[in-house]
KOLMI-866301 format. One record per atom (N, C-alpha, C): residue in three letters; x, y, z. Coordinates in steps of 0.05 Angstrom, whole numbers, plus 5000, padded with zeros to 4 digits. Example, Ala and Ser with C-alpha at 12.3 -4.5 7.8 and 13.67 -1.06 7.14 Angstrom:
BEGIN
ALA526448865156/ALA524649105156/ALA526449345156/SER525749555142/SER527349795143/SER525850015157/
//
This chain:
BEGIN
UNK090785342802/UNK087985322798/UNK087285022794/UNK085384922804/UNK084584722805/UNK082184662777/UNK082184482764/UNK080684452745/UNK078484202730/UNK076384112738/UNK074883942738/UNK072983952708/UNK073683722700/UNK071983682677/UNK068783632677/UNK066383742661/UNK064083662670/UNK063083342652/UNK062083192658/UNK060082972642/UNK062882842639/UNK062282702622/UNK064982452603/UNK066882622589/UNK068782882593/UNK070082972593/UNK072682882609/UNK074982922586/UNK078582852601/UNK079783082588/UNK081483132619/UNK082983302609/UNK086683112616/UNK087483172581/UNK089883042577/UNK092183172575/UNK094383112580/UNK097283222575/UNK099183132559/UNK099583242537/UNK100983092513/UNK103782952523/UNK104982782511/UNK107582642516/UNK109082782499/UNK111882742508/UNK114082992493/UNK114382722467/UNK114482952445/UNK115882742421/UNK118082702426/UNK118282412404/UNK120782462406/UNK122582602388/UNK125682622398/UNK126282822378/UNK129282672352/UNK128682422359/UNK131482182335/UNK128882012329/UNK128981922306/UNK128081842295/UNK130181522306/UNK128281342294/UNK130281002302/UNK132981012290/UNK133381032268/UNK135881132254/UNK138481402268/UNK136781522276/UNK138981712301/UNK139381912283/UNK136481982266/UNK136282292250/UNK134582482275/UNK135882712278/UNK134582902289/UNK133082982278/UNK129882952290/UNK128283172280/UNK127483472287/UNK129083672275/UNK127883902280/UNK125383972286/UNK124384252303/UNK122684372313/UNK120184352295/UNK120984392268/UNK118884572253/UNK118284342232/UNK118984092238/UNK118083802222/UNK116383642243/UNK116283662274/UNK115383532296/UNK112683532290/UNK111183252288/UNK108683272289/UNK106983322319/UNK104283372321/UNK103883342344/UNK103683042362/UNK104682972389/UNK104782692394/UNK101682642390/UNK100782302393/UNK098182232395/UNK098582212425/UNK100282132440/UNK099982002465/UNK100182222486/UNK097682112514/UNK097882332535/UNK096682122557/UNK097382322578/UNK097482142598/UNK094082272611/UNK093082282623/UNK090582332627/UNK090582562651/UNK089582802661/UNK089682932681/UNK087482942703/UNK085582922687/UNK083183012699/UNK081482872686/UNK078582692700/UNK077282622689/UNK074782662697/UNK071782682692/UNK069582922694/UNK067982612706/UNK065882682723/UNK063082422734/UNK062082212713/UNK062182322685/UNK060582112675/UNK059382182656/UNK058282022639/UNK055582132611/UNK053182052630/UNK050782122616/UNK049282112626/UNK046782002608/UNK045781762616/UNK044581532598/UNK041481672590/UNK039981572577/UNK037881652575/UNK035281722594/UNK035781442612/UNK033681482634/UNK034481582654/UNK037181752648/UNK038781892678/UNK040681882694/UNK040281542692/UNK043081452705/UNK045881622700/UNK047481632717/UNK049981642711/UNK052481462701/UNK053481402679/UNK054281162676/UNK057681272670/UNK058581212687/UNK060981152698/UNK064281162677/UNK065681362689/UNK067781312666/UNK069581092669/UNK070381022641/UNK073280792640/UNK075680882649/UNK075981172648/UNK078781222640/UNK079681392677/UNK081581422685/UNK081881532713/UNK085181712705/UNK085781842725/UNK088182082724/UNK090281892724/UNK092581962704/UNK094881772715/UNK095081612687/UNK092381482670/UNK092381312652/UNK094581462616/UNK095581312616/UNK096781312592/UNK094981222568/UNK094381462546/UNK092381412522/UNK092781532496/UNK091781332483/UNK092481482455/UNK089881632443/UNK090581742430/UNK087981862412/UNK087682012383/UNK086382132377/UNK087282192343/UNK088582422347/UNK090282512325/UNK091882812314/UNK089783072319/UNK087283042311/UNK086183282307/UNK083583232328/UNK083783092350/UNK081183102375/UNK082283252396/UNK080283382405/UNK081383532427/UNK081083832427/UNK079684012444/UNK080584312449/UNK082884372458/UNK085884482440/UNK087584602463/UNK087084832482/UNK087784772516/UNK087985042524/UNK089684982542/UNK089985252558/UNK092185312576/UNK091685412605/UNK092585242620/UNK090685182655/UNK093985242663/UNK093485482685/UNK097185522692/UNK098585392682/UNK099385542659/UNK101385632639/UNK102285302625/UNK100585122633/UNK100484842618/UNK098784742592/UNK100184682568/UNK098284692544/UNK096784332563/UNK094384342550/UNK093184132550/UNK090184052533/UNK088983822531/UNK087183792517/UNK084883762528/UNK083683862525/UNK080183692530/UNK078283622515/UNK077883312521/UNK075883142499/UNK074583062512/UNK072382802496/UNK070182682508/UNK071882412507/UNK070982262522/UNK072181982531/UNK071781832506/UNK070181822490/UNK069981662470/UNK070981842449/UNK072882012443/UNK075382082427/UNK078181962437/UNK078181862456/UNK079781692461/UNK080081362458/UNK082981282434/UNK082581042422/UNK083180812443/UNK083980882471/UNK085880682479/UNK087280742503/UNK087380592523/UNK089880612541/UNK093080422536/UNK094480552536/UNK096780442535/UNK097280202561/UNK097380022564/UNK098879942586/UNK101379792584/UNK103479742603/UNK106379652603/UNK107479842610/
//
């Protein structure tokens, strides 16, 4: 299924944690926080300014981004957890 976001809407895909800590402690299942980082899937036309315009998103499919712990609807688009937010719950693109 194909899935399109409406207005300034992204839909994101979390990055796998990791699972050693720098020190080379394993962290178990049931201590894993959720990652902040996702890579971006889907991104929707735009917000829409006062006098109508359409004003244009920053962010495009492919981009690497961070964002807070608790933004975001989870759901599940063929059998894939993922997020959907508004572009300005997003702190950041990663680049490098």
């Amino acid at each position: 299924m194909k899935f399109r976001p409406l207005g300034d809407r992204v839909v994101v895909r979390r990055t796998d944690a990791e699972t050693k800590t720098a020190g080379g402690i394993i962290i178990p299942d049931s201590a894993k926080e959720k990652p902040m980082e996702g890579e971006v899937v889907a991104v929707g036309a735009g917000a829409r300014a006062d006098d109508g315009s359409l004003v244009a998103m920053e962010l495009k499919a492919g981009d690497s981004v961070l964002f807070g712990k608790w933004n975001g609807t989870e759901v599940k688009i063929d059998g894939e957890d993922l997020l959907i937010m508004k572009e300005n719950e997003i702190m950041g693109v990663i680049e490098g």
